[in-house]
N, C-alpha and C positions, 0 to 999 in steps of 0.2 A: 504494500500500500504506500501511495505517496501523497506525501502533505504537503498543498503550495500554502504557505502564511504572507498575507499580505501585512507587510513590515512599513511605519509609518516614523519609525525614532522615536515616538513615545512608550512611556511602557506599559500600558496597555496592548498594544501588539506583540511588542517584545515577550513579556509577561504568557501571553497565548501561543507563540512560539517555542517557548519554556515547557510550559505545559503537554502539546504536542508532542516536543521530545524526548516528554517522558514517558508519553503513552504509545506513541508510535516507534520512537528508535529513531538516533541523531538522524543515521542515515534515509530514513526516511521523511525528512522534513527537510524542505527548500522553503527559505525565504527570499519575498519577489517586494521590492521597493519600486514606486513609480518618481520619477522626476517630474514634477507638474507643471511649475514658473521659477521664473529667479527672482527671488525679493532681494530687497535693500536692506543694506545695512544692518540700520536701527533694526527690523525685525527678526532680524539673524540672532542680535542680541540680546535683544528682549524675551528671547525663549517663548513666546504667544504664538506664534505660528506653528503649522506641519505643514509637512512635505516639504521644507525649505533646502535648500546644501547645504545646511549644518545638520539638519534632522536626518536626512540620508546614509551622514556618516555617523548619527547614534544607532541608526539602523543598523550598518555595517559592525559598527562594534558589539553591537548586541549577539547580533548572531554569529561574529566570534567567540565571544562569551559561551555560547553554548556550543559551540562544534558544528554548526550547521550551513550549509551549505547558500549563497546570497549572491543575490543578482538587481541591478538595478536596471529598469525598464524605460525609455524617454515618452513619455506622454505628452507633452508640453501642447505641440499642438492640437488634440484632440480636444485638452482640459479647457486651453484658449477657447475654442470653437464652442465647445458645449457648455459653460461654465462662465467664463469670463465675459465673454461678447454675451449671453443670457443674462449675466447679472445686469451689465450697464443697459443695454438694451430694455430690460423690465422696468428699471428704476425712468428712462426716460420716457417710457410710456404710461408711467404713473402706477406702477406697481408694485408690489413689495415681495421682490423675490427669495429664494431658501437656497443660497448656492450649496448648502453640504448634499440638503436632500436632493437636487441637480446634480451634485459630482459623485453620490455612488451611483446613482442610474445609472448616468451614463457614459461615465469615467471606470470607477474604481470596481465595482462589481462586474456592467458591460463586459469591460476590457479585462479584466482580472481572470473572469469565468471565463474568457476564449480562451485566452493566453495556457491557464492551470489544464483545461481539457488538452488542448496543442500537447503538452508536456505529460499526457498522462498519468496526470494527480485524476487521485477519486475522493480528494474534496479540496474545498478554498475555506481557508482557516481567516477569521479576522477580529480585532480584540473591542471589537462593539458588545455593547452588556444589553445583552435581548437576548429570546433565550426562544428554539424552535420545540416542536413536539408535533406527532404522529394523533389525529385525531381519530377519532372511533370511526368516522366517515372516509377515515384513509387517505385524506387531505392536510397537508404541512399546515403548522398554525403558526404566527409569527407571536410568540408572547414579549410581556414587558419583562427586562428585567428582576430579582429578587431586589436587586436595591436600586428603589424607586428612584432614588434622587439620581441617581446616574443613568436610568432608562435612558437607549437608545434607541428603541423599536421605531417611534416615527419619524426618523431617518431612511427607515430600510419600507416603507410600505409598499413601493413599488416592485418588490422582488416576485415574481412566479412562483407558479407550484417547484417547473424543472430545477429554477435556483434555488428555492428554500432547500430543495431536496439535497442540493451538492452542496450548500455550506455550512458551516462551525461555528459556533458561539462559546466557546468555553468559557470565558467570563458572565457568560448570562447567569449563574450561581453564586458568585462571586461580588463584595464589597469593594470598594476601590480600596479600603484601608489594608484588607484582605489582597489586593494585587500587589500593592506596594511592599508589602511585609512578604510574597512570595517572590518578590525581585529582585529583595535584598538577599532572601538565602540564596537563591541563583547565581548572586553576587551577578547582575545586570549594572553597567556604568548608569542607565537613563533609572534608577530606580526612585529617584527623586527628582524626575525632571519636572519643571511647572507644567500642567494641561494648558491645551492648546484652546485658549477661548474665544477669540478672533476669527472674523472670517481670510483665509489662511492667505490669500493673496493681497490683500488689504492691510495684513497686520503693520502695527507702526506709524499711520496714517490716517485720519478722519475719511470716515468711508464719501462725507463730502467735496475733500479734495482730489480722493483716487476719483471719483466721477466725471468732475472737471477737469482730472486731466485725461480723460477717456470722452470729453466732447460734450456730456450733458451740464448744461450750463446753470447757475444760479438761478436764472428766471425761472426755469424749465419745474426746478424742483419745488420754486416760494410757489411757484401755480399749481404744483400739484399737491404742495401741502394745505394753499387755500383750498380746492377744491374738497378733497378727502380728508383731509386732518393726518395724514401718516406722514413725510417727509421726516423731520429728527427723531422725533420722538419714535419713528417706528424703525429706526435701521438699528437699536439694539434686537431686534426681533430678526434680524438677517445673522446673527452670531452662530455660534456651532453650540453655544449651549445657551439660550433663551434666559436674560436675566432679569426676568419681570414674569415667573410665572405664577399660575395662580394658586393660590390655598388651599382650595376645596377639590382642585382636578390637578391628574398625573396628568406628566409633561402629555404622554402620548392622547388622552381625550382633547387636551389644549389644541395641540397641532393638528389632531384631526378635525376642530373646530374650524383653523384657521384656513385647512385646505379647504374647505368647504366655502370658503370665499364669500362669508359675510359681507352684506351693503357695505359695511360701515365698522371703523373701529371701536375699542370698546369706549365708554365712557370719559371724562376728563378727571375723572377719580383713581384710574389705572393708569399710573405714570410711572414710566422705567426713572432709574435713580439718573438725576442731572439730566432730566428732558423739562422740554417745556411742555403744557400743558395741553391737551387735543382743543382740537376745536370742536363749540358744540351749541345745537339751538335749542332751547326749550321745547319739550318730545308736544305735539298733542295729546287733545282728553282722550283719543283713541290707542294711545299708545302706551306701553308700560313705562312705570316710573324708573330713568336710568337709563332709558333706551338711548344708544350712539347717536350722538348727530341730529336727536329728534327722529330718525328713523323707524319705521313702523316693521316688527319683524310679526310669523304669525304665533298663536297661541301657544301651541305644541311647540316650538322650539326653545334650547334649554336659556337659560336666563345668563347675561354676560358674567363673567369669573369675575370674582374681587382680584384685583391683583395680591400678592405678597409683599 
C-alpha cells in the first residue's frame, strides 16, 4: 500500500505524515508539497502564511525527520488561475469570496487526487480535522471534527463520493493540543510553528491593498460596500479560519449558512474585532426584529447567529 501525504510545512500535515508512518511503514508513505505563489518578505517572516518557500522547506524537513520519502510539485499557475484571479475577480464584482474552500476544489484535492492515483497511492492522506465514515446506506459521510473548534469539514464540502472514498483524515480524532504534543515526541522541527490564519497569498498585506494592486480600485469597493454592507468589515470572513464566528453554531452550520448566499449580511451587532460597523435600515413591521439591512427573509428560515 502506498500513502501520498499532502505536506503543507505546518504541523498538522507533518503530524499526519507521522502518523501514517507509523501505521503504514516509512517506506510506504510519500510526501507531495505543492508550490503555489511566491510571497514577500514580511510574510515569509511572519510565519501566517502556507505554502510559502519557507513552509516548503518545513515541509522538506519534516519529512526528513521521519524517513520519508518528499517531492515538491509547481502549481503556481493552476493556483493563479483558479484561486487568485477568482478571488480578485469576486471581490470586484461585489462578492465575498472563500479562496481556501476554492483552493482544495480545485487546486489541492483536484490536483493532488490525479497526481496520488498517477503514482499508485491507494489513498491521499491530508492533516485537515474532519473526520469520514461508511454510512449504513453505503455512502461516505463527510463529518465535523471531535474538536469542534478546529473543524475543518466546511472546507472540504465539495468532495465526491469517489474522493471521500480515497482520502484520510487522521487528525479528525485528534485535539490540536493532542497534534502538537504528538510532534514533539516525533521530534518534528515545525512542532510549534504558528497556524497559518491568513489568507495565504495575501499574508502580510491589507487584503485592500493586495486588491488595488490587482486592478480593483477604491471606488469599486466604497460602492460595493455602500450597496451591500460587506467591503471591510467582511474580508475577515475571507480568512482560513473565520474570526467572528458565532456562539450558538459550529463553524461548519455557519458556513453552510453563508454558502447559501443570504440577501444580506448579518446585522450591525455582528462585528469582527476592528471592523467598522455594517450598514443597516430599520427592518419593517413585516419583518423580524434584527433582520440584515431591513431585509425580509421567510419564516422557516433559521434566525441570524449572534456573533462571539
Amino acid at each position: 500500500m502506498l500513502s501520498v501525504v499532502a505536506m503543507s510545512g505546518g504541523v498538522d500535515s507533518s503530524a499526519a505524515a507521522a502518523l501514517m508512518a507509523e501505521r503504514r511503514g516509512f517506506d510506504a508513505v510519500l510526501g507531495v508539497a505543492l508550490r503555489l505563489y511566491s510571497t514577500d518578505e514580511h510574510a515569509v517572516r511572519s510565519g501566517r502564511s502556507c505554502c510559502a518557500p519557507d513552509d516548503l522547506h518545513d515541509a522538506r524537513r519534516a519529512a526528513a525527520a521521519l524517513g520519508i520519502r518528499f517531492y515538491v510539485y509547481d502549481a503556481q499557475e493552476r493556483f493563479r488561475s483558479e484561486v487568485i484571479d477568482d478571488f480578485v475577480g469576486a471581490y470586484a464584482r461585489g462578492e465575498t469570496p472563500n479562496p481556501c474552500v476554492r483552493c482544495n476544489e480545485q487546486v489541492k484535492f483536484d490536483w493532488l487526487l490525479d497526481r496520488a492515483r498517477r503514482l499508485g497511492a491507494d489513498e491521499l492522506v491530508t492533516g485537515h480535522y474532519a473526520r469520514i465514515e461508511l454510512g449504513r446506506d453505503g455512502a461516505w459521510q463527510l463529518l465535523r471534527a471531535r474538536d469542534a473548534g478546529k473543524d475543518q469539514s466546511y472546507f472540504l464540502h465539495g468532495l465526491t463520493q469517489d474522493e471521500l472514498a480515497f482520502v484520510r483524515f487522521p487528525l479528525g480524532e485528534l485535539t490540536k493540543p493532542q497534534v502538537r504534543e504528538l510532534a514533539r515526541r516525533r521530534g518534528l522541527p515545525n512542532a510549534d510553528k504558528p497556524e497559518s490564519m491568513e489568507v495565504c497569498f495575501v499574508a502580510g498585506r491589507p487584503v485592500a491593498e493586495f486588491l488595488e494592486s490587482h486592478g480593483v480600485g477604491a471606488a469599486r469597493r466604497a460602492s460595493t460596500s455602500s450597496r451591500s454592507g460587506r467591503g471591510a468589515a467582511w474580508e475577515s470572513r475571507t480568512s482560513c479560519r473565520c474570526t467572528w464566528r458565532p456562539s450558538t453554531r459550529s463553524a461548519s452550520e455557519w458556513w453552510s449558512v453563508h454558502e447559501r448566499r443570504w440577501p444580506a449580511p448579518p446585522s450591525a451587532r455582528c462585528k469582527p474585532p476592528g471592523s467598522r460597523s455594517l450598514p443597516s435600515r430599520a427592518p419593517s413591521a413585516r419583518c423580524r426584529s434584527g433582520t440584515a439591512a431591513g431585509r425580509c427573509r421567510p419564516t422557516s428560515s433559521p434566525t441570524v447567529p449572534r456573533c462571539a
